[in-house]
TIROFI-347138 format. One record per residue (C-alpha): z, y, x; residue in three letters. Coordinates in nm, 2 decimals. Layout:
BEGIN
+--------+--------+--------+-----+
:     c3 :     c2 :     c1 : res :
+--------+--------+--------+-----+
:      Z :      Y :      X : ALA :
...
+--------+--------+--------+-----+
//
This chain:
BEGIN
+--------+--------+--------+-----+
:     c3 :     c2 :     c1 : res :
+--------+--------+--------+-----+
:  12.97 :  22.23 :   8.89 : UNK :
:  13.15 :  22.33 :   9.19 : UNK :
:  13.53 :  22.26 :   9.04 : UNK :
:  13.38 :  21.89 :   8.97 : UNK :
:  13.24 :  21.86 :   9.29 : UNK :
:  13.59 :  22.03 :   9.47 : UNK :
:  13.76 :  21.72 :   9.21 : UNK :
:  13.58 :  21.50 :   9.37 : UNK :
:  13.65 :  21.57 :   9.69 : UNK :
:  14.01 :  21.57 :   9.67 : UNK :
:  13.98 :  21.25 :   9.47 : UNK :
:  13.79 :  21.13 :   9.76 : UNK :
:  14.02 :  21.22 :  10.00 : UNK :
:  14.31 :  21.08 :   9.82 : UNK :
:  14.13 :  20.78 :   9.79 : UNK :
:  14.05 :  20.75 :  10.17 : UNK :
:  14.44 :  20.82 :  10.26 : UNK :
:  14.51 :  20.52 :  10.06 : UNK :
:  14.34 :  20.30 :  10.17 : UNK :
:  14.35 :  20.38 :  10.55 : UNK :
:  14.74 :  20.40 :  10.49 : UNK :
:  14.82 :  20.03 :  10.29 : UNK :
:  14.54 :  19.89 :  10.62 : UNK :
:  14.76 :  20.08 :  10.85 : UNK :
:  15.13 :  19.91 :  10.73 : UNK :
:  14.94 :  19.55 :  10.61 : UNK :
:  15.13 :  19.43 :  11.00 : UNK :
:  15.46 :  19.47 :  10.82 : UNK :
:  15.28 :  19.24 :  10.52 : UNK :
:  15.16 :  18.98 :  10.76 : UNK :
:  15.51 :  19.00 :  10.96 : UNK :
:  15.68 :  18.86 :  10.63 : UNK :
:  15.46 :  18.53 :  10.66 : UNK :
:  15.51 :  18.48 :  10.98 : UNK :
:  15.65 :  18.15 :  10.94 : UNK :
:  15.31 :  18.03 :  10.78 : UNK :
:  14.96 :  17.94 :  11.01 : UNK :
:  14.75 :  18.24 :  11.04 : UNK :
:  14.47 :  18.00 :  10.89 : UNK :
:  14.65 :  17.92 :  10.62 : UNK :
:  14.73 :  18.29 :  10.56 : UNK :
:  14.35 :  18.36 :  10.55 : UNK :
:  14.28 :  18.09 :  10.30 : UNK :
:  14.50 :  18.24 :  10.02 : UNK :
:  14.42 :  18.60 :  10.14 : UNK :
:  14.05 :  18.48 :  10.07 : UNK :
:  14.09 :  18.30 :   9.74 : UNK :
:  14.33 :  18.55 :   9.59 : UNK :
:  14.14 :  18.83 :   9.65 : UNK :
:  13.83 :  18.65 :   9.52 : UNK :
:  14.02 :  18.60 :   9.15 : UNK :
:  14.19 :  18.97 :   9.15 : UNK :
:  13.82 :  19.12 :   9.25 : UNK :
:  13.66 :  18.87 :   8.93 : UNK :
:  13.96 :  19.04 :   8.70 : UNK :
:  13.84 :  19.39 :   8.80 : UNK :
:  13.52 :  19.27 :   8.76 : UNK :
:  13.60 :  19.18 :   8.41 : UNK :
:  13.82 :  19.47 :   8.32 : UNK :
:  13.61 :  19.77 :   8.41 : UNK :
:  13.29 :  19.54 :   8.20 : UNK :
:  13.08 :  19.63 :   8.50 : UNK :
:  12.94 :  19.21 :   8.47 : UNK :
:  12.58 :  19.30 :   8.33 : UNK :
:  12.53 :  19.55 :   8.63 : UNK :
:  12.69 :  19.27 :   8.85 : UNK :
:  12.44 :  19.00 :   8.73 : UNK :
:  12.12 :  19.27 :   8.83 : UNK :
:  12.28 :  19.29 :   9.15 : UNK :
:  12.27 :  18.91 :   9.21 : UNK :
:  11.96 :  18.85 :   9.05 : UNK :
:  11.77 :  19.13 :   9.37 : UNK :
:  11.99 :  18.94 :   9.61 : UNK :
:  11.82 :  18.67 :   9.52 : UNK :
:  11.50 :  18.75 :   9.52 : UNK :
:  11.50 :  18.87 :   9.86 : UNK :
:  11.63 :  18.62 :  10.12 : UNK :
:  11.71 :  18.88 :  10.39 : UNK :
:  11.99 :  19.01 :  10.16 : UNK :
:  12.08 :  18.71 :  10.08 : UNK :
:  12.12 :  18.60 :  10.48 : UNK :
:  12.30 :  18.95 :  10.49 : UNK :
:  12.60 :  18.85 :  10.25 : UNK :
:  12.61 :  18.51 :  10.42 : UNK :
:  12.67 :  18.72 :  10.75 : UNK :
:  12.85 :  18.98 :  10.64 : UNK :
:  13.12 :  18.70 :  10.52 : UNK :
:  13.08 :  18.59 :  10.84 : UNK :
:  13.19 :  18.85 :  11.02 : UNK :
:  13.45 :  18.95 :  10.77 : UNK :
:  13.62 :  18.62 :  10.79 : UNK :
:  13.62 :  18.64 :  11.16 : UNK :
:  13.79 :  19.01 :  11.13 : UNK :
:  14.08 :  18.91 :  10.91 : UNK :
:  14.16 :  18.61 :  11.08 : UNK :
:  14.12 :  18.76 :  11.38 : UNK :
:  14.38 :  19.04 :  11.26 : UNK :
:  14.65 :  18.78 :  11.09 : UNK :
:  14.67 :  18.62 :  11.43 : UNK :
:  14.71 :  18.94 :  11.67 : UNK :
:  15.02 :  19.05 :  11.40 : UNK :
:  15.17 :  18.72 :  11.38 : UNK :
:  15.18 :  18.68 :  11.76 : UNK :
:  15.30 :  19.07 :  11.86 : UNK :
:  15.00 :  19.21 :  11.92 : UNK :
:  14.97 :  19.43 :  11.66 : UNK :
:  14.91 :  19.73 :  11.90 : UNK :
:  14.60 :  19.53 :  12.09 : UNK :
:  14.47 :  19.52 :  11.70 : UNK :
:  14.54 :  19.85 :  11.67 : UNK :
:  14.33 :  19.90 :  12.01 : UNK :
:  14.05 :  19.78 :  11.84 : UNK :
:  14.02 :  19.99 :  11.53 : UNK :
:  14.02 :  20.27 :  11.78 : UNK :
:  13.73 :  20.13 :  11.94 : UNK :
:  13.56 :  20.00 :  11.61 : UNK :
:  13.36 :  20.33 :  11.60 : UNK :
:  13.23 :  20.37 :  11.91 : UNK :
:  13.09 :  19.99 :  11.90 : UNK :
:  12.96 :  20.08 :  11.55 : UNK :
:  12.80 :  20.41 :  11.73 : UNK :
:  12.64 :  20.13 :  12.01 : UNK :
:  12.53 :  19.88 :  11.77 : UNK :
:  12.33 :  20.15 :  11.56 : UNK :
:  12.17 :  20.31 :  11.88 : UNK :
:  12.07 :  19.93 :  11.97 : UNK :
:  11.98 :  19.79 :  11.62 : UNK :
:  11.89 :  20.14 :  11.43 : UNK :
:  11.73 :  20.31 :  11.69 : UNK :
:  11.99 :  20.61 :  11.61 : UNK :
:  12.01 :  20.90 :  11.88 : UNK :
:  12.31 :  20.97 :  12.03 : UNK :
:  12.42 :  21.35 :  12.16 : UNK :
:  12.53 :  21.42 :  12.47 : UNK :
:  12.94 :  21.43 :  12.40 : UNK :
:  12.89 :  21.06 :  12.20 : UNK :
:  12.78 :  20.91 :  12.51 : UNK :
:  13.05 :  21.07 :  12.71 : UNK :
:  13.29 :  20.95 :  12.41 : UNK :
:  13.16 :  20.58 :  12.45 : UNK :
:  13.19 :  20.62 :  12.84 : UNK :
:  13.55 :  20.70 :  12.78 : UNK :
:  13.63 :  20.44 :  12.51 : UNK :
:  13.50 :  20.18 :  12.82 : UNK :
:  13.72 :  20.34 :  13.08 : UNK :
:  14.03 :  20.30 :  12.86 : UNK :
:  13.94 :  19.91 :  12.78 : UNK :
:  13.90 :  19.84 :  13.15 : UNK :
:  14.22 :  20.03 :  13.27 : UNK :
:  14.38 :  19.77 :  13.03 : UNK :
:  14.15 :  19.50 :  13.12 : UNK :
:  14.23 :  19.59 :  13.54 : UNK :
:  14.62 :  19.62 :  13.49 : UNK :
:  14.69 :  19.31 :  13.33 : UNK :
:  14.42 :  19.10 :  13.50 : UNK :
:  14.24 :  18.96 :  13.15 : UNK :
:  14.00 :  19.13 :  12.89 : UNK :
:  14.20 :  19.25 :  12.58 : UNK :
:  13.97 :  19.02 :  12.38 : UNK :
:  14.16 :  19.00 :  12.10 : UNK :
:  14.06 :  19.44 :  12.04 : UNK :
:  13.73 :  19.32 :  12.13 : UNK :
:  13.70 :  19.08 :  11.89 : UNK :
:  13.84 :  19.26 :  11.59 : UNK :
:  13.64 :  19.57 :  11.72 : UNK :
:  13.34 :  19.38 :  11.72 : UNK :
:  13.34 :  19.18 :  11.37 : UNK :
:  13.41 :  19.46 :  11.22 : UNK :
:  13.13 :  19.70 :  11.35 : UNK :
:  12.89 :  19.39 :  11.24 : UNK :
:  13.01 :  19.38 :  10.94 : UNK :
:  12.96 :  19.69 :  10.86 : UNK :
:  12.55 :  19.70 :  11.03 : UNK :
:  12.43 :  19.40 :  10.81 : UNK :
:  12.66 :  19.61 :  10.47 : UNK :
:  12.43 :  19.91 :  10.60 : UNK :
:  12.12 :  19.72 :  10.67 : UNK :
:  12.17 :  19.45 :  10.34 : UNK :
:  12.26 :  19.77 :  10.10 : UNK :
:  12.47 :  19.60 :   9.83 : UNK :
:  12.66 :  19.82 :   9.55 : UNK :
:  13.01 :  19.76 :   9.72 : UNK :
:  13.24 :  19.52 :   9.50 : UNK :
:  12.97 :  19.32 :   9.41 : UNK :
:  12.88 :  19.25 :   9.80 : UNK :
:  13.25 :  19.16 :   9.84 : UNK :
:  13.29 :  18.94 :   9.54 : UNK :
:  12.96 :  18.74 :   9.68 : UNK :
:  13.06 :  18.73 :  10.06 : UNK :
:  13.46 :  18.61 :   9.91 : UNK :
:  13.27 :  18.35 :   9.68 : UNK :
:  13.13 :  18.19 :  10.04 : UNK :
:  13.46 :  18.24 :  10.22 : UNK :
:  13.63 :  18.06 :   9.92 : UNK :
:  13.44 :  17.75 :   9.92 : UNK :
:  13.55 :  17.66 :  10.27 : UNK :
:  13.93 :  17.80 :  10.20 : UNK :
:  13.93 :  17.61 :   9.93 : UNK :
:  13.88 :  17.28 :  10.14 : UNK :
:  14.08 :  17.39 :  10.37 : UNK :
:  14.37 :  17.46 :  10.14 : UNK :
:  14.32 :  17.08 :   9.96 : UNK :
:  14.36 :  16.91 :  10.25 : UNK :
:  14.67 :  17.09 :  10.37 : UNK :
:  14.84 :  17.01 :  10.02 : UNK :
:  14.66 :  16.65 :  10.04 : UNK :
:  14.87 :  16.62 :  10.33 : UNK :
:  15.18 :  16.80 :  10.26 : UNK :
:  15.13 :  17.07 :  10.48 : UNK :
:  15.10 :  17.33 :  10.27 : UNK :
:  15.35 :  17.65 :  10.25 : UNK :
:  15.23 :  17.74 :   9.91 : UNK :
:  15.47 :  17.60 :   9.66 : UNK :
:  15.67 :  17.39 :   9.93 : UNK :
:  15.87 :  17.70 :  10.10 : UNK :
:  16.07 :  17.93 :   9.96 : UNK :
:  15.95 :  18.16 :   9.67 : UNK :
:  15.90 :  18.48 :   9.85 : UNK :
:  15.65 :  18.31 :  10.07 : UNK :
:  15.45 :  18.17 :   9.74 : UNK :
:  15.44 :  18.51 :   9.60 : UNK :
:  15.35 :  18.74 :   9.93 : UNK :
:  15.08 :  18.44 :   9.94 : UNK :
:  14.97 :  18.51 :   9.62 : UNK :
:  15.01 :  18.88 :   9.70 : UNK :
:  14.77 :  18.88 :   9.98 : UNK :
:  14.46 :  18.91 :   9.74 : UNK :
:  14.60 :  19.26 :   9.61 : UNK :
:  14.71 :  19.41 :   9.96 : UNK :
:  14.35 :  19.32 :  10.06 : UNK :
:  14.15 :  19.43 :   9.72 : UNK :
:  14.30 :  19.75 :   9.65 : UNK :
:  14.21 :  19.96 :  10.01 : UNK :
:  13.90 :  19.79 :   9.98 : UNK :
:  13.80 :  19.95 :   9.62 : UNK :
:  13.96 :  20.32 :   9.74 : UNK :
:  13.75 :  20.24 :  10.06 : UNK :
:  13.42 :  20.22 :   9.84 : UNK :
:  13.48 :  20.46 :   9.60 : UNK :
:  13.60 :  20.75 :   9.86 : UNK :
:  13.26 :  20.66 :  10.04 : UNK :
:  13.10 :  20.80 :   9.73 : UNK :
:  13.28 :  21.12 :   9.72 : UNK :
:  13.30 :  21.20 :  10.09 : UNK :
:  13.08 :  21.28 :  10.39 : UNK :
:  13.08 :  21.03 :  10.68 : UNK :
:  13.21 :  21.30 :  10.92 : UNK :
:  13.55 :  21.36 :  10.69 : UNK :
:  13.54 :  20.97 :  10.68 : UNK :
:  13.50 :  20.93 :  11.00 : UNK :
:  13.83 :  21.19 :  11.07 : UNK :
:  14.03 :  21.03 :  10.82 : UNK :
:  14.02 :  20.61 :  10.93 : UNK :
:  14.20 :  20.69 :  11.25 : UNK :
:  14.50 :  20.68 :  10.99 : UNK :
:  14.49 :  20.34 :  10.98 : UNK :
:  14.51 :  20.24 :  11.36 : UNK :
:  14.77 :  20.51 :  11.41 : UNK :
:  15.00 :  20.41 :  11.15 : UNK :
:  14.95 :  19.98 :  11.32 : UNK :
:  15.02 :  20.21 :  11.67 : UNK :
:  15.34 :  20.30 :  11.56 : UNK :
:  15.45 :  20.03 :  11.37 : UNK :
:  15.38 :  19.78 :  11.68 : UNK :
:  15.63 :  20.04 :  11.93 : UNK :
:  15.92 :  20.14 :  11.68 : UNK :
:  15.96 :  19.84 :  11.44 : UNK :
:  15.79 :  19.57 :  11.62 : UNK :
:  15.93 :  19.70 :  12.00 : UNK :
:  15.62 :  19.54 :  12.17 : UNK :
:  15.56 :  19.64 :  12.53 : UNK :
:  15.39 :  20.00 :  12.52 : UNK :
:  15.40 :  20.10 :  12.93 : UNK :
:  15.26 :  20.42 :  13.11 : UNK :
:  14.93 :  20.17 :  13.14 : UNK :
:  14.92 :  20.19 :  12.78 : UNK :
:  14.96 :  20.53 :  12.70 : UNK :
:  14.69 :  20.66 :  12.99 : UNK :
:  14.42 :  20.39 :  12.86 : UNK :
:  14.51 :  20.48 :  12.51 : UNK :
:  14.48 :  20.90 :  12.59 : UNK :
:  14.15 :  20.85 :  12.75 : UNK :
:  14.04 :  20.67 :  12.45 : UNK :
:  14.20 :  20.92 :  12.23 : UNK :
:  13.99 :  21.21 :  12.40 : UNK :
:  13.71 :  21.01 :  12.32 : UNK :
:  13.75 :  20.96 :  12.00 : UNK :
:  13.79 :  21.32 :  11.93 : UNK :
:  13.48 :  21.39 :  12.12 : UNK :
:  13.34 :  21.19 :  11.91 : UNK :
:  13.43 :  21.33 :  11.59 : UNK :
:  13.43 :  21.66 :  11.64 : UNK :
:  13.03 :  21.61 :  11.75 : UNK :
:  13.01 :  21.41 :  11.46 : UNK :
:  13.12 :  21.67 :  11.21 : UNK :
:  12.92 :  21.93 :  11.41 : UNK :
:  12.58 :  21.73 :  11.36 : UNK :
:  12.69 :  21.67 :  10.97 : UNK :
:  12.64 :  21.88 :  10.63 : UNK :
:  12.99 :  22.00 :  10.49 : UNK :
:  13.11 :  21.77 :  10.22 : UNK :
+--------+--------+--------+-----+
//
């Protein structure tokens, strides 16, 4: 009982690594489209993902649980107004993400996947009524300080952290609140996103201003591409959820933001100043405040 459970543990943890690892290098992924409109990037990244979740779907002949799934959705409109928010909020995140990359601010993105927890931790004290400990206050407190040193230095609100930070901490409170089996939840909230990509995405061709099929190949086919890079982490994300505590989670996503850190300083070369790296450290020392409180306050995995 033990080896299986120690099995899926490491499974879990492998799991986790991957996905946190392909989130933290997608920049370089979004770099390569550069030359198309972050919108239009989005669109594709929507319905591509949408038609390689369906094939999965398909494959693993999970469709008669699927089907249950739907059918409680809906039968209770509060879930139902939960996947129509969670899309929501997802669609704002990825957009939101495409843009900061394509216009050198991958390391403000990276800012606010740092920050994403704490605002999670905030919204659950708010919404849940959750209790915080004394060193995830002081964690929060810190996370603040860092955004306004930024914020102070360079005279406007790093909104575009904020923004990511934010979506993606309401995304997932309604996933928490709505309680969805995982793929299923995405394939419903990128069936919504899809309708209105899919408009989108006939009037650009309608018009000729479309980059799928009119540029070069290697644009077509990262375009087409973009539904993998953004379905695989997400199924490693859901399964290693299942296999993991929250605490080891919790210690294990700051892979991703790390990995966009370093990315945005050695192969992008955006500005990283002394302003940067003491608003960044404070926020760093929260963070690890944070966790380590967090895995105090947890049962071992």
């Amino acid at each position: 009982m033990n080896i299986n459970k120690n099995s899926q543990s490491v499974s879990g943890i492998l799991m986790a690594v991957g996905a946190y690892f392909i989130w933290g290098i997608l920049p370089v992924y979004w770099k390569l489209l550069q030359t198309v409109p972050p919108l239009e990037i989005l669109a594709h990244r929507i319905i591509w993902c949408l038609l390689f979740l369906l094939s999965i779907l398909f494959l693993s002949k999970n469709i008669a649980a699927a089907k249950a799934e739907l059918s409680r959705i809906i039968e209770h409109p509060t879930k139902a107004t939960g996947v129509i928010l969670a899309a929501l909020f997802l669609t704002v995140n990825w957009y939101s993400y495409i843009w900061a990359v394509n216009n050198d601010l991958v390391i403000q993105a990276s800012l606010g996947y740092y920050i994403n927890p704490l605002i999670s931790v905030l919204m659950g004290v708010v919404v849940l009524k959750e209790k915080l400990s004394k060193w995830q206050i002081i964690a929060c407190v810190l996370a603040f300080c860092g955004v306004t040193i930024l914020t102070v230095n360079y005279g406007t609100v790093p909104w575009i952290a904020l923004v990511i930070a934010f979506s993606f901490a309401l995304y997932g409170l309604t996933k928490k609140i709505i309680n969805i089996e995982p793929i299923t939840s995405l394939i419903l909230e990128s069936s919504i996103m899809s309708i209105f990509a899919l408009i989108y995405l006939f009037h650009l061709h309608n018009h000729h201003l479309g980059s799928f099929g009119n540029a070069e190949i290697s644009i077509t086919l990262l375009l087409l591409g973009a539904g993998i890079v953004t379905s695989v982490p997400l199924i490693l994300f859901s399964r290693a959820v299942n296999r993991l505590s929250l605490s080891l989670m919790g210690f294990l996503q700051y892979i991703n933001p790390t990995f966009s850190l370093l990315l945005g300083i050695f192969i992008f070369h955006e500005t990283f100043s002394f302003t940067h790296l003491t608003a960044f450290s404070i926020i760093w020392t929260g963070l690890l405040l944070f966790s380590i409180s967090s895995y105090k306050n947890s049962s071992p995995v």
